[in-house]
C-alpha positions as CSV (number, residue, x, y, z in Angstrom):
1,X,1.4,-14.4,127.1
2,X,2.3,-13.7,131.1
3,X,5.1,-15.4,132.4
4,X,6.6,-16.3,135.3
5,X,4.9,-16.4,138.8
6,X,4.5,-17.2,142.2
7,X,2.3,-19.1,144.9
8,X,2.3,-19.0,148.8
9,X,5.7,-16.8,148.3
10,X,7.6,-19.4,146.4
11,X,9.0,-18.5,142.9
12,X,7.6,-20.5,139.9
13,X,9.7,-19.1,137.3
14,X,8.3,-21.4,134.1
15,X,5.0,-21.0,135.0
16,X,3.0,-19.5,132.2
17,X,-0.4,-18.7,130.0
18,X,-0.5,-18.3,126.4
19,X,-3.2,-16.9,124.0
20,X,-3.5,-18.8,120.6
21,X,-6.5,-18.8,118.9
22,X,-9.3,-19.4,120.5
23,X,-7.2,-21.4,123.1
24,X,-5.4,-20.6,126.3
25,X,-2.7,-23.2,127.0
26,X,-1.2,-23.0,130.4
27,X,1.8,-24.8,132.2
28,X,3.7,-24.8,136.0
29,X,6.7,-26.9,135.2
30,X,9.0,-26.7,132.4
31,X,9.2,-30.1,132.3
32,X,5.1,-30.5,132.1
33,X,3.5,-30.8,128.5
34,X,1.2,-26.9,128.0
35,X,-2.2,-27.9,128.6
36,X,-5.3,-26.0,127.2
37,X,-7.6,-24.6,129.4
38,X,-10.8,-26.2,127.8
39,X,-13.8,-24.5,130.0
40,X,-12.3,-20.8,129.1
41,X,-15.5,-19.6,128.3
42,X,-14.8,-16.7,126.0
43,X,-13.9,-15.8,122.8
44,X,-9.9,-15.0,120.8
45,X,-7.6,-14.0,124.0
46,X,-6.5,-10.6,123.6
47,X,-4.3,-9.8,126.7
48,X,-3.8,-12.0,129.6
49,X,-2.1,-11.0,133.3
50,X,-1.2,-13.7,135.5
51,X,-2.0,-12.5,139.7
52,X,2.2,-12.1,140.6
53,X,1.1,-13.4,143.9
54,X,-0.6,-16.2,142.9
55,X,-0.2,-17.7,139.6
56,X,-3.6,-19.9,139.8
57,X,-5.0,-16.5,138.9
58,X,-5.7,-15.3,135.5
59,X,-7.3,-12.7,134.1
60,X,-8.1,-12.3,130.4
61,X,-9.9,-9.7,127.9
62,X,-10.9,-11.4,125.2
63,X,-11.9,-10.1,121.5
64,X,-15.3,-9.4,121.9
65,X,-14.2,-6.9,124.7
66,X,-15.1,-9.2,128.0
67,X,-13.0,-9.5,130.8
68,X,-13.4,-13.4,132.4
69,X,-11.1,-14.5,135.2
70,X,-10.0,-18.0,136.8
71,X,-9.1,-18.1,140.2
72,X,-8.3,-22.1,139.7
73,X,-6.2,-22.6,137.1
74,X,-8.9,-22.8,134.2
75,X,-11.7,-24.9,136.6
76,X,-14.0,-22.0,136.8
77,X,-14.4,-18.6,135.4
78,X,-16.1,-15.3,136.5
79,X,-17.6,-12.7,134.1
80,X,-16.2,-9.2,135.2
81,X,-17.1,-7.3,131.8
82,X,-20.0,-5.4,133.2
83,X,-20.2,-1.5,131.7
84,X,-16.5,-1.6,130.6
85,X,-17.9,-1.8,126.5
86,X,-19.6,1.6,127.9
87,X,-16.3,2.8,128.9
88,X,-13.7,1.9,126.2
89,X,-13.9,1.1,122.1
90,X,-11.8,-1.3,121.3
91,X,-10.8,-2.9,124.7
92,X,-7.1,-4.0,123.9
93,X,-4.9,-4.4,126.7
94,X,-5.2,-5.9,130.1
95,X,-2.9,-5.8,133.2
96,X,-3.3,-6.5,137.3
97,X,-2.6,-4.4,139.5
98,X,-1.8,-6.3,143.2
99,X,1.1,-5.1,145.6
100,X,2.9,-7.5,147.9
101,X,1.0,-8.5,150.5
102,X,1.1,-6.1,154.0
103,X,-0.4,-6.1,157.1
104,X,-3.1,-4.0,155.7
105,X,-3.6,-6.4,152.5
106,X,-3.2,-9.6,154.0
107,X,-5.5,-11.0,151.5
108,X,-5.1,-9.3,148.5
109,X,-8.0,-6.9,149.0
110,X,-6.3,-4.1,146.8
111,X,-6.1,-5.7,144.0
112,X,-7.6,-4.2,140.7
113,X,-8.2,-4.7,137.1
114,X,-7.0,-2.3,134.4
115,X,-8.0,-2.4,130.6
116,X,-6.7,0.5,127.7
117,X,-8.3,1.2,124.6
118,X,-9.7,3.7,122.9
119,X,-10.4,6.6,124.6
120,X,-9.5,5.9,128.2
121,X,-7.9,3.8,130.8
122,X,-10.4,2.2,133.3
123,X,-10.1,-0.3,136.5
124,X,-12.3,-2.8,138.4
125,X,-11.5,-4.4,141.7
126,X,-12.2,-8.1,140.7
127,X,-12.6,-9.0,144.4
128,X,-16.1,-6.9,145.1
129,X,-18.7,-9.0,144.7
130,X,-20.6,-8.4,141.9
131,X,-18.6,-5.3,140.9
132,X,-19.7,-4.2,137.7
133,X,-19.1,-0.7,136.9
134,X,-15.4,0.1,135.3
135,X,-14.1,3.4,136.3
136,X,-11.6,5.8,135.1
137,X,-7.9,5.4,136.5
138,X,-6.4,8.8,137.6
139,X,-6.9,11.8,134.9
140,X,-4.8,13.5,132.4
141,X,-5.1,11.4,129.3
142,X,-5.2,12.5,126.3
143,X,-8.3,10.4,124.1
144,X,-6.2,8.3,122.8
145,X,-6.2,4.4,121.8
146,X,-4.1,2.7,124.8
147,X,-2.4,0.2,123.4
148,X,-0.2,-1.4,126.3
149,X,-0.3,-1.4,130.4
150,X,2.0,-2.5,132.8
151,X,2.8,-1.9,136.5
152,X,5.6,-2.1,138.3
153,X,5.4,-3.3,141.6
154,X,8.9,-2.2,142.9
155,X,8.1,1.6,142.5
156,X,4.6,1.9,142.5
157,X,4.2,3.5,139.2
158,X,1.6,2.3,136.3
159,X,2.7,2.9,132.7
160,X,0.6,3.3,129.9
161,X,1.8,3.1,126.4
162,X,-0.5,4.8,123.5
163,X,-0.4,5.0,119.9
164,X,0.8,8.4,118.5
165,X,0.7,10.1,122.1
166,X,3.0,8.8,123.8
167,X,3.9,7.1,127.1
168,X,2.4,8.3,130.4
169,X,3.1,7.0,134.0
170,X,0.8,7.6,136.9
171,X,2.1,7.4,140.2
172,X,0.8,5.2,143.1
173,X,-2.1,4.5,141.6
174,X,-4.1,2.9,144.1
175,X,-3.9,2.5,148.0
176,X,-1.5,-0.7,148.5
177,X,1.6,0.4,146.9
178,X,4.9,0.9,148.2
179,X,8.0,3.1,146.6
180,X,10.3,1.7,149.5
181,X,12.5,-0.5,147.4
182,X,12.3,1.7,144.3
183,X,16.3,2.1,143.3
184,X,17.2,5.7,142.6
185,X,18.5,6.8,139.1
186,X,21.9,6.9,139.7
187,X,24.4,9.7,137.9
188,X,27.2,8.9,135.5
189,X,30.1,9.9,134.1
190,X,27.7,10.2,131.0
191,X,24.5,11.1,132.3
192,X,25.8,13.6,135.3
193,X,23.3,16.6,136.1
194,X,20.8,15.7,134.3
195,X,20.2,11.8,135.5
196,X,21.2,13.6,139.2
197,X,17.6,15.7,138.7
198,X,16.4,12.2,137.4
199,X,17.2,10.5,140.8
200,X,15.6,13.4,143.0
201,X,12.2,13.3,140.7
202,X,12.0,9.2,141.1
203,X,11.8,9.6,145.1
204,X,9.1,12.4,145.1
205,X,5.3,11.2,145.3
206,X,2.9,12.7,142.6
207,X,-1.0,13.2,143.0
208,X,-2.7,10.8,140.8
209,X,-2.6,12.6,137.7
210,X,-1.5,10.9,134.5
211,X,2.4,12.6,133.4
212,X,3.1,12.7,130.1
213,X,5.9,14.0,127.5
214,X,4.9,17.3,127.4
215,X,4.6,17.5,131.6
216,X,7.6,19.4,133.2
């Protein structure tokens, strides 16, 4: 499922797209009926990631390991698998990566495509035409089966989520990003020196190397 979105800057917060089956249903409104998305082309959705600055975007990996994406709503789809079966066993979760909009990205030109599973991490930029060659997002990993993705916009920082390794983040992943509104770990009357240290590390920038549990 992805939830929640937004279009030309206005907030749609019921929007959604839901994986069942063989079926996507989709809906804006919450007081509109879901509707399937009958001309999804491929097979059981796996993951789906709605664009966060346009919800008439979605992107889905599918069970077979494709990636397709609509740029409509459902009306059309694009096949954006390419090598990434090369790449990855067991493709199993999707996410988007797309900042706000700046006066370097006016259109959305950074945006990328990342997909986990086993063995690596790898990304696409859905926006190059006829980009078809998946590549490998930052280093550091351990071979491991990625089992979950997600990035956070406010501080930059892409998290990836394993089974039996751990968690690992990886700083400003790609060029876009912006740490500006990140809010600092602040200390308590519980937490003191140690979630003080925590607040200095969250506003210092890291090369794009994976960090894991066992990084210092």
């Amino acid at each position: 499922m992805s939830y929640g979105g937004t279009l030309n800057g206005t907030s749609y917060p019921d929007v959604f797209y839901v994986g069942a089956g063989s079926k996507i249903y989709h809906r804006v409104h919450l007081a509109n009926p879901p509707t399937v998305l009958n001309l999804y082309p491929g097979s059981n959705p796996v993951s789906l990631a709605m664009d966060p600055l346009d919800y008439t975007n979605i992107y889905v990996l599918d069970s077979n390991g494709s990636v397709w994406s609509s740029i409509d709503e459902g009306a059309t789809w694009t096949d954006h698998t390419g090598d990434l079966r090369k790449k990855v066993d067991q493709p199993q979760t999707l996410e988007i990566y797309n900042p706000p909009s700046t006066k370097k990205n006016s259109q959305d030109k950074n945006a990328h495509l990342l997909v986990g599973g086993i063995g690596d991490v790898v990304t696409l930029d859905p926006f190059h035409t006829n980009a078809k060659n998946w590549t490998k997002v930052g280093r550091g990993l351990p071979h491991a089966f990625f089992y979950d993705l997600h990035y956070n916009a406010v501080c930059d920082v892409l998290v990836v989520g394993s089974l039996g390794r751990g968690a690992w983040t990886l700083d400003a992943p790609f060029q876009g990003g912006s740490t500006a509104e990140c809010p600092p770990v602040v200390a308590s009357a519980n937490t003191g020196a140690a979630a003080s240290a925590l607040a200095a590390a969250a506003t210092k920038r890291h090369s794009p190397a994976a960090k894991g549990p066992k990084d210092k």
